[in-house]
C-alpha positions in Angstrom: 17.3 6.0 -0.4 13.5 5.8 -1.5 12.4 9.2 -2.4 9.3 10.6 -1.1 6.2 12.6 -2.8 3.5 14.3 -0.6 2.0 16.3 -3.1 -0.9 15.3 -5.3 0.0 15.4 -9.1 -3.1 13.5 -11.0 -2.9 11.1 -13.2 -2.7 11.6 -17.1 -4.7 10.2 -19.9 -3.3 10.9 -23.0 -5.4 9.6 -26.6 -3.7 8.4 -29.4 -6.8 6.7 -31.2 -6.8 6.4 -35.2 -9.8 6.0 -35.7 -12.8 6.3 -38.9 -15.8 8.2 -38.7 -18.2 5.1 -37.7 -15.8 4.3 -35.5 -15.7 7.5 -33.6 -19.1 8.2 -33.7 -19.7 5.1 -32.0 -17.1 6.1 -29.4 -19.2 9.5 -28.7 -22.3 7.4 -28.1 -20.5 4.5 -25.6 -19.6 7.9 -23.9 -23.1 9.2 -23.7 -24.3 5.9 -21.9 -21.4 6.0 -19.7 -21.9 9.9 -18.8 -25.3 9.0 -17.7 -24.5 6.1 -15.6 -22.6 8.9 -13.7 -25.0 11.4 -13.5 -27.0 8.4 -12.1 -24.4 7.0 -9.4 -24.3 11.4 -8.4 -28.2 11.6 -8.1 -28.0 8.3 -6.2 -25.4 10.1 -3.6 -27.8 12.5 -3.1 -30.9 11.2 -2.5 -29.4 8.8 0.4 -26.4 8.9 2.8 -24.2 5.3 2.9 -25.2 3.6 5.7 -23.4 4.5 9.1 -20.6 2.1 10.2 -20.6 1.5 13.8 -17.7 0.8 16.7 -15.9 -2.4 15.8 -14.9 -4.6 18.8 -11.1 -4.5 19.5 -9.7 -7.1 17.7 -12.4 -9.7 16.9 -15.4 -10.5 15.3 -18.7 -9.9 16.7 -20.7 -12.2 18.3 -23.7 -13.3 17.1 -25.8 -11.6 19.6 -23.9 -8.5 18.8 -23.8 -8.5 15.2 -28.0 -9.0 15.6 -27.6 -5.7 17.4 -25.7 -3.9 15.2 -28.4 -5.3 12.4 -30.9 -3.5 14.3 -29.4 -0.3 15.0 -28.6 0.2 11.0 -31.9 -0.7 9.9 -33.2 2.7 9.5 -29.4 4.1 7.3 -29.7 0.9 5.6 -33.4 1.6 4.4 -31.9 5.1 3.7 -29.0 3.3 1.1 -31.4 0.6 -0.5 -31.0 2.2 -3.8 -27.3 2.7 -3.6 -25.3 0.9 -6.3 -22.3 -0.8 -6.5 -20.7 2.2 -7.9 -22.4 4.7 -6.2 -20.8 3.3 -2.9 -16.7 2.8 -3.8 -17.3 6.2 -5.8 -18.4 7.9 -2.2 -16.7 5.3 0.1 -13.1 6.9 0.0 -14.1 10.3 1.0 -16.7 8.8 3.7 -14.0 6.8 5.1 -11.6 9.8 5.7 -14.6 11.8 6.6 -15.0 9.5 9.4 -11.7 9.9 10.6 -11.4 13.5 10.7 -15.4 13.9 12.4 -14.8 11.2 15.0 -11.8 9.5 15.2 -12.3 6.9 18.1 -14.8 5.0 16.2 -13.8 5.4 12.9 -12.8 2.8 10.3 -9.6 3.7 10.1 -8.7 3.7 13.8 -9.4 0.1 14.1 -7.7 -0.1 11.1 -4.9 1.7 12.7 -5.0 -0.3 16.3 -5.0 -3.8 14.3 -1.9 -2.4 12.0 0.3 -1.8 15.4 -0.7 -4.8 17.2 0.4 -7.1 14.1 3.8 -4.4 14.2 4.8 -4.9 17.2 4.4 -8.9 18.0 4.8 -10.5 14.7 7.8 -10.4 12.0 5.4 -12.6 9.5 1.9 -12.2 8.1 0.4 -14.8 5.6 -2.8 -12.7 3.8 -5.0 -15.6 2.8 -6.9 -15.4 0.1 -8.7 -16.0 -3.3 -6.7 -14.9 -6.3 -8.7 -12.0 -7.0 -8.3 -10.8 -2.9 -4.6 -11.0 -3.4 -4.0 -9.2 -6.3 -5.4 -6.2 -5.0 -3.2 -6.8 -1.9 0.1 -7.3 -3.9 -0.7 -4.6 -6.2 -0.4 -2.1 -3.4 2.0 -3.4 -1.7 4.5 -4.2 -4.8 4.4 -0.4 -5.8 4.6 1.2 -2.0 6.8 -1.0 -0.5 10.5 -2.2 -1.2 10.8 -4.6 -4.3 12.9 -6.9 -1.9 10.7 -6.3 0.8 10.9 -9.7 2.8 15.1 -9.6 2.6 15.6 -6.7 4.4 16.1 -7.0 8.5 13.3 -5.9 10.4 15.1 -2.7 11.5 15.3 -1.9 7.6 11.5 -2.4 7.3 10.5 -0.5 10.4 10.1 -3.2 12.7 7.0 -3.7 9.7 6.6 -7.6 9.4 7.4 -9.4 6.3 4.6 -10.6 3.7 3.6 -13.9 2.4 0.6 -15.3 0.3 -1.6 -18.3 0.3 -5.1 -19.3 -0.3 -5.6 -20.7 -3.5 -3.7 -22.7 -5.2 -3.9 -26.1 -7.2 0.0 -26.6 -6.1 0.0 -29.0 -3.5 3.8 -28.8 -3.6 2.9 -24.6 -2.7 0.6 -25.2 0.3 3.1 -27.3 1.4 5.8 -25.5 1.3 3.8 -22.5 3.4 3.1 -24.4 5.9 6.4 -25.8 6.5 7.8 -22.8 6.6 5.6 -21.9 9.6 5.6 -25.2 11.6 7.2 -25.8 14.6 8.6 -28.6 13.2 11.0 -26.1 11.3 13.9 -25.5 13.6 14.4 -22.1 13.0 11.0 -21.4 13.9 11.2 -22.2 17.6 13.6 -19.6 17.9 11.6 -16.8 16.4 11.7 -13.7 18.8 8.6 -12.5 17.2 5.1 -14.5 16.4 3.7 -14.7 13.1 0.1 -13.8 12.2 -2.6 -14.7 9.8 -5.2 -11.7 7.6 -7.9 -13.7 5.5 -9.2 -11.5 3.2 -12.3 -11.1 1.8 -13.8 -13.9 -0.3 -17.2 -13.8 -1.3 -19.0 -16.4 -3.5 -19.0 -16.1 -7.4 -19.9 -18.2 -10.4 -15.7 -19.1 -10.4 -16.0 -20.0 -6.7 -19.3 -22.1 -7.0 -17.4 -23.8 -10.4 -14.2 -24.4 -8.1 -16.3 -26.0 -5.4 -18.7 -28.2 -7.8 -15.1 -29.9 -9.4 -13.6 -30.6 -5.7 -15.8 -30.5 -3.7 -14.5 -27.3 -1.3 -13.4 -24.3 -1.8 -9.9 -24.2 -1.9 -8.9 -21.2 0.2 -11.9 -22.7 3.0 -10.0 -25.5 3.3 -6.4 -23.7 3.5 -8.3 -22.1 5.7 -9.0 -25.0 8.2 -5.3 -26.7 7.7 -3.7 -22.8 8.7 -5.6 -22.2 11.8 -4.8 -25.5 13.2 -0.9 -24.4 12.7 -1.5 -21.0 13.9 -3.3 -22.1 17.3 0.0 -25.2 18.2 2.4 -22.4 17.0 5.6 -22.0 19.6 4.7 -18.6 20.9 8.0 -16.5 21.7 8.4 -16.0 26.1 8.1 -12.4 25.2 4.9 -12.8 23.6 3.0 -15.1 26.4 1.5 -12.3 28.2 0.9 -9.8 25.5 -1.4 -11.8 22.9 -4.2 -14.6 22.1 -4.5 -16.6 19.1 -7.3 -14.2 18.0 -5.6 -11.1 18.0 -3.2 -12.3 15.2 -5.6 -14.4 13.1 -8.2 -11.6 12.0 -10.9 -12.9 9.3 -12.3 -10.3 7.7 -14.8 -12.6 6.6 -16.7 -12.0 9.8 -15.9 -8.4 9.9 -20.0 -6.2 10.5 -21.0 -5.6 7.2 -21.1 -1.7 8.0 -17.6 -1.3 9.1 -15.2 -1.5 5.9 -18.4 -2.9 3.3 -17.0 -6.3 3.7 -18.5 -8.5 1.0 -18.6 -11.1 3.5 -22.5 -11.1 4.9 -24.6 -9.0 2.3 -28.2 -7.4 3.4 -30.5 -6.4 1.0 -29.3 -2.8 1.4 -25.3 -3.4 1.4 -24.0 -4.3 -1.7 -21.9 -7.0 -2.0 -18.5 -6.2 -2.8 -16.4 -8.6 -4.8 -13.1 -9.2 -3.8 -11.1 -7.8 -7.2 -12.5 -4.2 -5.7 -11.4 -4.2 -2.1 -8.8 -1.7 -2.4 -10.6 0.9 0.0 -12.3 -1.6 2.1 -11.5 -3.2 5.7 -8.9 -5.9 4.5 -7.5 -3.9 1.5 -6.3 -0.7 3.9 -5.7 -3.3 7.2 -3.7 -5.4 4.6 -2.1 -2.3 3.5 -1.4 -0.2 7.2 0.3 -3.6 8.0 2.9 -3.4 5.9 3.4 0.6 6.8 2.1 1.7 3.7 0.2 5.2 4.1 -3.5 4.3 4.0 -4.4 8.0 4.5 -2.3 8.7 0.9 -4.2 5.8 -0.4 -7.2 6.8 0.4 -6.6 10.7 -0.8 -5.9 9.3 -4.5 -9.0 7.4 -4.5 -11.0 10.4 -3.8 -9.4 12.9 -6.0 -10.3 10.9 -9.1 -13.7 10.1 -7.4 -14.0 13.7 -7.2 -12.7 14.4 -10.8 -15.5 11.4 -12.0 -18.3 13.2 -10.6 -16.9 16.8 -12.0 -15.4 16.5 -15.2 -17.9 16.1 -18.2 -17.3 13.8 -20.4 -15.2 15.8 -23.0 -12.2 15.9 -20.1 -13.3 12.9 -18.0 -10.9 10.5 -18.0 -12.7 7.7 -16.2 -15.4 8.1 -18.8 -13.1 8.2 -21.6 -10.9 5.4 -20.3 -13.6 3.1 -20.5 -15.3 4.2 -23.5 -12.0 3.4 -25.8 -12.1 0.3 -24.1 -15.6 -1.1 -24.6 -15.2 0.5 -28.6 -12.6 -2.2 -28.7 -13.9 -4.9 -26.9 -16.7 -4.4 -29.4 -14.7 -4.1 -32.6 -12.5 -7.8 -31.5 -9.5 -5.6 -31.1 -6.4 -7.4 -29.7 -4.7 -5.1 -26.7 -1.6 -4.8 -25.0 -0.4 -3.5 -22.0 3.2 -2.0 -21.5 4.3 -0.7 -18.1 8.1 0.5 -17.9 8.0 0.4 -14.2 8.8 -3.3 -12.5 6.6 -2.5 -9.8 3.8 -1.8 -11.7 3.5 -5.2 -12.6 1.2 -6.5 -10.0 -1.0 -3.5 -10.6 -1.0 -4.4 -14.1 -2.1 -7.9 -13.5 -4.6 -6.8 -11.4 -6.2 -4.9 -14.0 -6.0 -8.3 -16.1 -8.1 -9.3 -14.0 -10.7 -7.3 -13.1 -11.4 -7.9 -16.9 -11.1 -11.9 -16.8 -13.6 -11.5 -14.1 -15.5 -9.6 -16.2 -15.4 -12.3 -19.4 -15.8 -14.6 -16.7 -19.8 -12.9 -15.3 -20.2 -12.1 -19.2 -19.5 -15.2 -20.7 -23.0 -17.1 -20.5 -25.1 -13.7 -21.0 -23.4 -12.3 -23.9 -22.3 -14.6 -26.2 -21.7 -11.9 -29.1 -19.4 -10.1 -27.5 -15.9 -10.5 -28.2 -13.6 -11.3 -25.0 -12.0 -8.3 -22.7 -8.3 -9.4 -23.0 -4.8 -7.9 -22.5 -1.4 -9.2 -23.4 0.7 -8.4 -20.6 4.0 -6.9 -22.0 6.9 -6.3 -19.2 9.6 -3.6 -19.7 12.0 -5.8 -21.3 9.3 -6.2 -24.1 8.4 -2.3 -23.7 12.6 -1.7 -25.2 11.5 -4.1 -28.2 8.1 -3.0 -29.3 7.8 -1.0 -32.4 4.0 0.9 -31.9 5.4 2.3 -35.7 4.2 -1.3 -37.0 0.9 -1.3 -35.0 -2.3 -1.8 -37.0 -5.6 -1.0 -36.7 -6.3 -4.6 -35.1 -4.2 -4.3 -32.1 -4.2 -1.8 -29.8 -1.7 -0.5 -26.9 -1.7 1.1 -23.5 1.6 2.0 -22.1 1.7 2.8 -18.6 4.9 4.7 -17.6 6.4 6.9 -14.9 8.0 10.4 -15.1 10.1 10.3 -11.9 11.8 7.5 -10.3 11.2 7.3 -6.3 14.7 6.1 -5.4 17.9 8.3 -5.9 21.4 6.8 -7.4 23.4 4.9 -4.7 27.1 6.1 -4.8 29.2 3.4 -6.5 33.3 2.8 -5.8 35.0 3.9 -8.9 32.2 6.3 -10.3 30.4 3.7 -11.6 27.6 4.8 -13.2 24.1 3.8 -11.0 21.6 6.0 -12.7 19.3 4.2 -15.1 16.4 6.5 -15.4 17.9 8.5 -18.5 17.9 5.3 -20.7 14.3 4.9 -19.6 13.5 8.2 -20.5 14.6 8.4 -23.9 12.8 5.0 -24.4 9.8 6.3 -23.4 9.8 9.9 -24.9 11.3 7.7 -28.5 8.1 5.4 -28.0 5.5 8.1 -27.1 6.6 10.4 -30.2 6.0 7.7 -32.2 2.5 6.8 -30.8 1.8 10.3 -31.4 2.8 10.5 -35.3 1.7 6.9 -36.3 -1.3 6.0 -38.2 -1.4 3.7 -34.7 -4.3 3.7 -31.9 -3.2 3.5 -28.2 -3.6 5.2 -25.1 -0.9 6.8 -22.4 -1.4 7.1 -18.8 1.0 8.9 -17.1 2.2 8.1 -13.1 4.1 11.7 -11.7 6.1 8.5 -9.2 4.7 5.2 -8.2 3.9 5.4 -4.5 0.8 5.6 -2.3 -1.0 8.5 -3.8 -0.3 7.7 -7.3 -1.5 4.0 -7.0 -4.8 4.7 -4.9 -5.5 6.6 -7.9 -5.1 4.2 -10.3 -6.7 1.8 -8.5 -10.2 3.8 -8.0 -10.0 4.8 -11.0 -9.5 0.9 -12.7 -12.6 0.1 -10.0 -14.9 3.1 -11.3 -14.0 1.9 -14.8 -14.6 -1.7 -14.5 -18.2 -0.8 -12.3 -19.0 1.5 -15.3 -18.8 -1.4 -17.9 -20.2 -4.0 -15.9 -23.7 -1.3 -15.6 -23.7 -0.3 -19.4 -22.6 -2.4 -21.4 -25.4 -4.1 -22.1 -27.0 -0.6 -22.5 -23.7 0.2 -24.8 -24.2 -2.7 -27.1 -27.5 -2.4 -28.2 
């Protein structure tokens, strides 16, 4: 039985950082840059309100004639935001979003959010979430740690009548699209028997220098022509008797590509005013919570984690920030050519581990041409098999580690025949407290963050904070390398 946690317990930064004086004094002026960056993004929030989202039609995008509309009525808000940054808008936009909710519900994000989610429920037991790599991390990230680890093997009783999960989009695998699509032609047997329908969520994808590269060397983009080859499937489908009367093709095929700029921040059509949102960072936007609500997973949890460490960035100073401090240890390495690695004891913290991989080989990838000097933003990925085996006692001063690990488990000990012992979590325990002791003692430089369980409030958490962190570089570095 999966154990549940409705109480907020923060996340924990705990420093283990050897180093010398230049080093640290270094560090207290990487902080400085970054603590003004954040008084900045606060003044920012101040001055002007985000822009006001408007009604989104039921289940589809606007038409063009509407969408010029809506382009009219925000004009005066969006003059109102034009100095809004990035950060300055995912700082604010969890707390507007539930704001939203609770000030006028009909209209809100989240109850289209929530009327999408139930249609997709109740008349499909499939869901492909097409995307670009970066678009699907975030997606798998959240759903790896909130949902079951053998999510698509239970029967849909077990998963709350919730549909099962798949992935596509990008892909050099020809052997990979084509297994997708097989699995969802009509040509398959099975799949002509289906009592349910099966539905399509493209996320998010706007264009970046990896995109542009991607479509100089083929021609396309990738996931655009996935794209084309899906939609054709998805409109011959066999549509189950039960479902004739109840559905279109549009209703189960929602591109958030063409969702209104001003409901969500899609990063699909950017104005002058609405800052373009790149897909690595959708974790509070339209297609990270529909995505997310889906799949059952608590969007309103979600969304309370992101705004508690928003509101602990804005009111923490930098001595006891740990957004600020976070990100400081990690440009002072990135700086100094330090090798890192990541340890996470947790199995389904992997995906949000590789999401955080990359969010910073996106980052190499925008810093590459423009600053040559720097050293690249890398992490070895180390699983928990490798977390038993590593020895921080033998660390240097050239490498550094993070360990990510978990205090309480979210699933208690199934009842065995024979009193056969199922509980693990001891053994992990002593691992963890035997590795963090010796962090603590060694001559060795790492940092621990500390997850009370891994569920919904825990991982919107780390997520906004990861996003705040990554914005934060991407604004000062330049500033901090100087």
């Amino acid at each position: 039985m999966k154990l549940r946690q409705n109480k907020l317990v923060p996340l924990r930064l705990r420093e283990h950082v050897a180093q010398d004086e230049r080093a640290q004094e270094r560090f207290e002026e990487i902080l400085e840059v970054l603590d003004s960056t954040r008084l900045d993004w606060a003044s920012q929030t101040s001055r002007s309100a985000l822009p006001a989202r408007s009604a989104q039609p039921t289940h589809s995008a606007q038409p063009a004639r509407s969408a010029q509309t809506s382009q009219a009525t925000r004009s005066s808000s969006d003059r109102q935001s034009s100095e809004l940054s990035l950060g300055a808008t995912l700082a604010h936009l969890p707390q507007q979003t539930l704001g939203e909710y609770t000030q006028a519900r009909e209209p809100s994000l989240l109850s289209h959010v929530f009327r999408i989610a139930a249609n997709y429920q109740s008349h499909t037991d499939r869901v492909i979430f097409l995307g670009d790599s970066q678009s699907q991390s975030v997606i798998k990230a959240i759903l790896h740690a909130c949902c079951d680890p053998y999510w698509n093997s239970w029967t849909r009783a077990e998963r709350g009548s919730k549909p099962r999960r798949f992935f596509a989009g990008e892909s050099w695998d020809n052997d990979t699209h084509q297994a997708i699509l097989e699995h969802f032609s009509d040509q398959r047997a099975t799949n002509r028997h289906e009592e349910f329908d099966w539905g399509v969520v493209r996320l998010t994808s706007p264009k970046n220098s990896r995109q542009e590269l991607r479509e100089e060397c083929l021609g396309t983009d990738p996931v655009d022509s996935f794209a084309t080859v899906l939609k054709k499937l998805h409109a011959a489908r066999h549509i189950p008797t039960a479902m004739l009367a109840t559905n279109t093709d549009e209703e189960l095929w929602i591109d958030c590509l063409a969702t209104d700029p001003s409901v969500g921040y899609s990063n699909a059509v950017a104005t002058e005013s609405t800052p373009v949102i790149p897909s690595s960072l959708i974790a509070s936007t339209f297609s990270g919570l529909l995505s997310a609500a889906i799949l059952g997973v608590n969007v309103m949890e979600l969304l309370a984690g992101a705004h508690f460490i928003s509101k602990q960035f804005f009111e923490l100073d930098k001595s006891s920030n740990p957004v600020l401090r976070w990100t400081a240890w990690q440009i002072l390495a990135q700086q100094s050519g330090i090798a890192r690695q990541l340890y996470f004891t947790n199995s389904t913290l992997e995906s949000s581990a590789r999401w955080l991989l990359d969010l910073n080989e996106n980052r190499n990838w925008s810093n590459a041409s423009n600053d040559e000097s720097t050293p690249p933003y890398t992490w070895a990925l180390c699983p928990p098999h490798r977390y038993h085996n590593s020895d921080v006692s033998q660390q240097n001063r050239n490498l550094w580690q993070c360990h990510l690990v978990v205090n309480s488990v979210r699933y208690d000990d199934l009842q065995v025949p024979d009193g056969c012992e199922s509980n693990y979590r001891d053994v992990l325990q002593r691992h963890i407290q035997q590795k963090t002791h010796k962090l603590g003692t060694s001559t060795a430089s790492g940092l621990i963050i500390e997850f009370p369980i891994v569920d919904e409030l825990a991982i919107g958490q780390w997520m906004q904070w990861m996003i705040l962190a990554d914005l934060l570089q991407a604004e000062t570095q330049t500033t901090a390398g100087k």
